[in-house]
N, C-alpha and C positions, 0 to 999 in steps of 0.2 A: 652563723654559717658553721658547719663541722668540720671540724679537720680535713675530711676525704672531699670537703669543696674548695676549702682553701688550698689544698696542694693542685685543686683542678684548675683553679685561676691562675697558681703561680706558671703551671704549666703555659698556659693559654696566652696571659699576656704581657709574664714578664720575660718573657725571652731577651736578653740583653747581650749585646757585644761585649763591654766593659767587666764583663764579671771577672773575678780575679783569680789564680790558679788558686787551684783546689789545694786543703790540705787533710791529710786522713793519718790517723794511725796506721793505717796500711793502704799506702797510695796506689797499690796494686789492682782495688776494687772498683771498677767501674760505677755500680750500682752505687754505690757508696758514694764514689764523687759525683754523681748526678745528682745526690741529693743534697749535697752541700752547695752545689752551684745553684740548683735552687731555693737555698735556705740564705744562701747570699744574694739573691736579686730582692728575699721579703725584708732583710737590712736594710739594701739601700733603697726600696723604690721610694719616692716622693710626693708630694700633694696630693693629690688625685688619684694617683695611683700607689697610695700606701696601702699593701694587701691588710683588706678587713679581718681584724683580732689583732694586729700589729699594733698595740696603744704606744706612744707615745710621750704621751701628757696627763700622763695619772699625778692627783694631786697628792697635799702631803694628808691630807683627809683619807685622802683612798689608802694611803701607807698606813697609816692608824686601825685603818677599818678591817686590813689583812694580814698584816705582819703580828706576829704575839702578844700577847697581853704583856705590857711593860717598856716596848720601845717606845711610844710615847713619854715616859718618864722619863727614861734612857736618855733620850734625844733632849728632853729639857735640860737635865745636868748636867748637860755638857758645858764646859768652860772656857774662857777665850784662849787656854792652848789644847785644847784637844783638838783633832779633826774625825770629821764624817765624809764615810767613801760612798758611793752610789751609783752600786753596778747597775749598768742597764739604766740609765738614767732619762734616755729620750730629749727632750727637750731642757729639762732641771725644773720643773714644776715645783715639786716635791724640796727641792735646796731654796727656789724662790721665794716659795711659803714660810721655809724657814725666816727668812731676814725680813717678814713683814711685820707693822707693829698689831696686826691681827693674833701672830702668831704670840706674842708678849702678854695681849690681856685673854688669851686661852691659859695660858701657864705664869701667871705674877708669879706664885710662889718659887720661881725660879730662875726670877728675872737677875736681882742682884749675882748669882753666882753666875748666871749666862755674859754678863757684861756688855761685853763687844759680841758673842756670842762665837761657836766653834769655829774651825777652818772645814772650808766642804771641798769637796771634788768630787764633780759630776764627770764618770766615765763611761762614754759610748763606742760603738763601733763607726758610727757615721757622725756628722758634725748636723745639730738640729739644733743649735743656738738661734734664740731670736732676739729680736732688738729689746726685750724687756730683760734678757739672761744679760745683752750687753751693756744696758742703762745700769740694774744693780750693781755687775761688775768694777762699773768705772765711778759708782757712788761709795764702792768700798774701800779698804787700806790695799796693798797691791800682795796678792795670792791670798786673800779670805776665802775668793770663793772662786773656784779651778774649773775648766771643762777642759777634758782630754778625750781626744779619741782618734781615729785609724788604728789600733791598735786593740785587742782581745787583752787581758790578763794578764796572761802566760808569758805575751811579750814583753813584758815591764820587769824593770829588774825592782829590786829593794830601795833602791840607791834612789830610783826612779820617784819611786810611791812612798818611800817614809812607811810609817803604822799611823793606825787608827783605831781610838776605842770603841768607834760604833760603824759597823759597815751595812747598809743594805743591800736588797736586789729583790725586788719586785718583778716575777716574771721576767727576767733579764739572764745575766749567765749562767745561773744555775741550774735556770728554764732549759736552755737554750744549748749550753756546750756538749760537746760529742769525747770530751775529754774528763769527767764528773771526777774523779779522784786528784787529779792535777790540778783539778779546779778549787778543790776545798783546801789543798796541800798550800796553793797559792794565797788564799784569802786566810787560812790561818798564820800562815807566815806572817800579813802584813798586818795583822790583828794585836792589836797590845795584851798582856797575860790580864785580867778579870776585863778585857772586852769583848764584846759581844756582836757576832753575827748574825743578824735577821733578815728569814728568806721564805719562799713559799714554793710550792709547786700544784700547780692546778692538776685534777684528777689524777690523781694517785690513789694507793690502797693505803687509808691511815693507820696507825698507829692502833686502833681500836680494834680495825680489820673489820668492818659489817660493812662497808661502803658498795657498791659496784660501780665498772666502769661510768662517765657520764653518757656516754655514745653507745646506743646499744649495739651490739655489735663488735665492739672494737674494744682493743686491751684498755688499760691506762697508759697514759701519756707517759711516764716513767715507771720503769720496772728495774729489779734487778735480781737478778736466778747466784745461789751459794754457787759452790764447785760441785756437789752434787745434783746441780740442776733444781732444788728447791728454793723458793721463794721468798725472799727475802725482801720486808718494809724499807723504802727508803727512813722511815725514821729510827728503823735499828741501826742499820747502817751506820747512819751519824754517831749513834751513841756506842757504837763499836770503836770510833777513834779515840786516840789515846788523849789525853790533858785537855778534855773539853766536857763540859758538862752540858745535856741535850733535853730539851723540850719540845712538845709535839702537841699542834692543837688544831682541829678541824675548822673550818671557815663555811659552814654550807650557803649562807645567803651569797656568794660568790656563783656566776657561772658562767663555765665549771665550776662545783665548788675545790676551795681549797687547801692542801692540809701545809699549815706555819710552823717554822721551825726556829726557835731562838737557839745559838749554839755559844757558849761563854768558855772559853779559851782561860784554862784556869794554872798552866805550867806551859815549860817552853818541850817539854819532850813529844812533839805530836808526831804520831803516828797513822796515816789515813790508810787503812786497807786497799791495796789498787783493785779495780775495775777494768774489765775488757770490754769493750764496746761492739757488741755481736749485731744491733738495729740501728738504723736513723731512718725515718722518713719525714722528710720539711713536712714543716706547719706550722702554727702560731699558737704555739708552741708546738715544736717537734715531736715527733714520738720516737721513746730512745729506751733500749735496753741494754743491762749490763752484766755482765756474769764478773763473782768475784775470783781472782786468780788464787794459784794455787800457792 
């Protein structure tokens, strides 16, 4: 389905009483808030009616197969005190696979240093725990393995969330937020100095620059305009911020396809360029544009 259907279904048959007050950078925008209340009934809808492209339950295969060359190893050397964050997390597919003995005779070589193996926290915006998130739970030591949610990011304090050497987000809030500079400012904050951020974003202009939108017709999913109105890669961007070191790699057997970003946080002075949020229109994955401030 393409985006301009999915926002016609959420129109159509998510209309929901329960939705919750809007929030915007500038609350004054009607337009704006309509699409946020839309983009919060494709959060929470349920079963049956989880609007199509909304996944869920991506495994930790799927993580492998889109995130950068290298989180796979990342994820193996981790050791019984490090933790792993996972924005966007849906169900904890991706965490579950972690703590399988599947996941051990994929990666032996990294079994002795895995031990007990990391501390995880799966954070969502809605609660999609199922009885198998809550059997592993209660088979493990008490906080190995976390699920938080009602809560976006931004709401969390430090205090809250600790650091973490390896954070993901699969199509999750990077995807997703209508706030993209607050959003990295946050996740480097809670980021340990040589760890690493791994994220992706579907149809975007990559890093190479030959791609076209995947819809014809329509922009890419994420954009972002300088202060001069020119155009600017989301993967520059990145590598514009300060004490982080950025890599950019296309995914085309994805669709959309998608361009990965590995982001490694290498000093504590970080610097993220702010963005103004001039577009949002729901989808699954939104379509957001951002100009940078002066």
């Amino acid at each position: 389905m393409t985006n301009t259907g999915i926002r016609l279904v959420v129109l159509l048959i998510l209309q929901t009483p329960w939705l919750p007050a809007s929030y915007s950078a500038d609350g004054s925008n009607p337009a704006f808030n309509l699409e946020v209340s839309k983009q919060e009934s494709i959060y929470h809808s349920q079963g049956d009616r989880v609007v199509e492209g909304y996944t869920i339950d991506r495994s930790l295969k799927d993580y492998i197969r889109g995130l950068p060359s290298g989180f796979d190893d990342s994820l193996a050397n981790l050791g019984p005190k490090d933790r792993w964050l996972d924005i966007g997390a849906g169900k904890g597919q991706a965490i579950l696979d972690y703590y399988t003995p599947d996941y051990d005779l994929m990666y032996p070589e990294g079994r002795a240093l895995r031990g007990k193996k990391a501390q995880t926290v799966a954070m969502s915006i809605e609660d999609r725990r199922t009885p198998l998130w809550r059997q592993t739970a209660a088979s493990l030591e008490p906080k190995q393995i976390q699920y938080i949610f009602n809560k976006r990011l931004r709401e969390y304090s430090l205090d809250e969330l600790g650091q973490f050497q390896v954070i993901t987000d699969v199509i999750g809030g990077f995807s997703y937020t209508d706030t993209l500079s607050q959003f990295m400012e946050r996740v480097l904050g809670i980021l340990k100095i040589n760890g690493s951020f791994y994220t992706v974003l579907q149809d975007v202009h990559t890093e190479e620059g030959t791609n076209k939108p995947f819809y014809a017709g329509s922009p890419f999913l994420t954009e972002i305009a300088k202060t001069d109105g020119a155009k600017m890669k989301v993967c520059e961007w990145l590598k514009s911020i300060s004490c982080v070191e950025v890599t950019c790699e296309s995914r085309t057997d994805w669709k959309p396809p998608l361009e990965a970003f590995h982001v490694r946080k290498v000093c504590d002075g970080v610097a993220v360029p702010a963005l103004d949020m001039v577009h949002y229109e729901a989808g699954t994955p939104p379509e957001r544009r951002f100009k940078l401030k002066n």
